[in-house]
N, C-alpha and C positions, 0 to 999 in steps of 0.2 A: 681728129680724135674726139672733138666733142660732138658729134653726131652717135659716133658709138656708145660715149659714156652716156647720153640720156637715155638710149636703149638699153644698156647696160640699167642701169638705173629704174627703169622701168620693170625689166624681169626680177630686179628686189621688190619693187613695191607689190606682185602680185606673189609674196610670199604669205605664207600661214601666219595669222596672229591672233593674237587672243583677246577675245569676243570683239571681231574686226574692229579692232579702235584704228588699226596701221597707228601706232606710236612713233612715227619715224619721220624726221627732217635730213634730207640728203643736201649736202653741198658738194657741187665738180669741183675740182681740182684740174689745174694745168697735167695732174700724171696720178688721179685718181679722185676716188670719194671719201669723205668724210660721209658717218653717218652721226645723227646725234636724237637722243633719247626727246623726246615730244609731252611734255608733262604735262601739258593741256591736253592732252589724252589720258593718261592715268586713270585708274580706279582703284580709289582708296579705298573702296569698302569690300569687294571682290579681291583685290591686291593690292593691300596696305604697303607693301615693303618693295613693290614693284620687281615680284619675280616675274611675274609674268609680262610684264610688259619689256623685262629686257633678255625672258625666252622669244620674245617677238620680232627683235631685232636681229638677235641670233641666227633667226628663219630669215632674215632680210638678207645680213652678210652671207647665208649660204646661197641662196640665189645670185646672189651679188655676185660670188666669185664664180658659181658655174656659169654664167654668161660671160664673164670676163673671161675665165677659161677657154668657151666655144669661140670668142671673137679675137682669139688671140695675143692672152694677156695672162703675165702667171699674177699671183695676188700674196701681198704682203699684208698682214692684218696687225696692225696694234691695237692695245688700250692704254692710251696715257694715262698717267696714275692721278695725274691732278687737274683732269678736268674729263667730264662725262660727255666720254663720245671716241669712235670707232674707226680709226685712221686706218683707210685700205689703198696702198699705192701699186700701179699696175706699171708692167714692165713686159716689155712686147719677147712672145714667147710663140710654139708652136700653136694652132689651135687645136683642141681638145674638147668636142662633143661627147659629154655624157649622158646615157642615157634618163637620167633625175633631171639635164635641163630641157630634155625634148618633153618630159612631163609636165615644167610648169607653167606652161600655159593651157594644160589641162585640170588643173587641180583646181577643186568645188570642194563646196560643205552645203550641207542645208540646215535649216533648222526646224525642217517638217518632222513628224511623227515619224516614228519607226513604224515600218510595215510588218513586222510581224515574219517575211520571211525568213528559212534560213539559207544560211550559205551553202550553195553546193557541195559536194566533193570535191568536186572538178578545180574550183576556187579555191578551197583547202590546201590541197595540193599545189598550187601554183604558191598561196602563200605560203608554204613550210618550204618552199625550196628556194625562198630568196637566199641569196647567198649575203653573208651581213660580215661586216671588217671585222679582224681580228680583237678579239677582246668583248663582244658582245655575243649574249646567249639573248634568244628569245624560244620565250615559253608561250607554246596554247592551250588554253584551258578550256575545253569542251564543255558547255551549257545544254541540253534538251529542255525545252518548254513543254 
């Protein structure tokens, strides 16, 4: 299993985080990962109160479990309340590929200029038809330059 959990572990660490600090130390577990908040990361002047560095983590556990999900593992997630860090225990289950874990080893940013183009229709359309979980609206707000 610990062949799987470094890879496992791997597809968290190429999750979304903010302004790529990766605020995040993983430790294996015999039957899972801890994850634990990286404060030698932190930025206290951007993020004084460290939201964002523990919406970073957030994006970590979710990768976290969609790989553990595809490799056949359902995922139990705590937060202990006295001490700061993210107890996730796997328990061998069907496997389960979702399409968000075939995307994340596609997922970029850049921090070049925006080009000025705009979005197609065609892309419009693609975006207005995600289908999104119960309990979430999303709104698009139309801009011409």
């Amino acid at each position: 299993m610990s062949q799987k959990m470094h890879k496992i572990v791997r597809y968290a660490t190429m999750a979304a985080n903010s302004h790529n600090t990766q605020p995040w130390k993983f430790a294996i577990q015999s039957d899972g990962v801890d994850i634990y908040p990286d404060y030698s990361r932190r930025l206290p002047v951007v993020d004084p109160h460290d939201r964002s560095l523990w919406i970073s983590l957030g994006c970590a556990i979710e990768n976290l479990t969609l790989a553990a999900n595809a490799m056949g593992y359902a995922c139990n997630v705590a937060y202990p309340e006295s001490e700061d860090y993210i107890h996730i225990r796997f328990r061998k289950d069907t496997a389960r590929v979702d399409s968000l874990f075939n995307a994340i080893p596609h997922r970029q940013n850049t921090r070049s200029l925006y080009q000025g183009k705009a979005v197609s229709g065609a892309e419009l359309a693609k975006l207005e038809s995600v289908g999104l979980e119960g309990g979430i609206i999303l709104y698009f707000i139309y801009h011409t330059f």
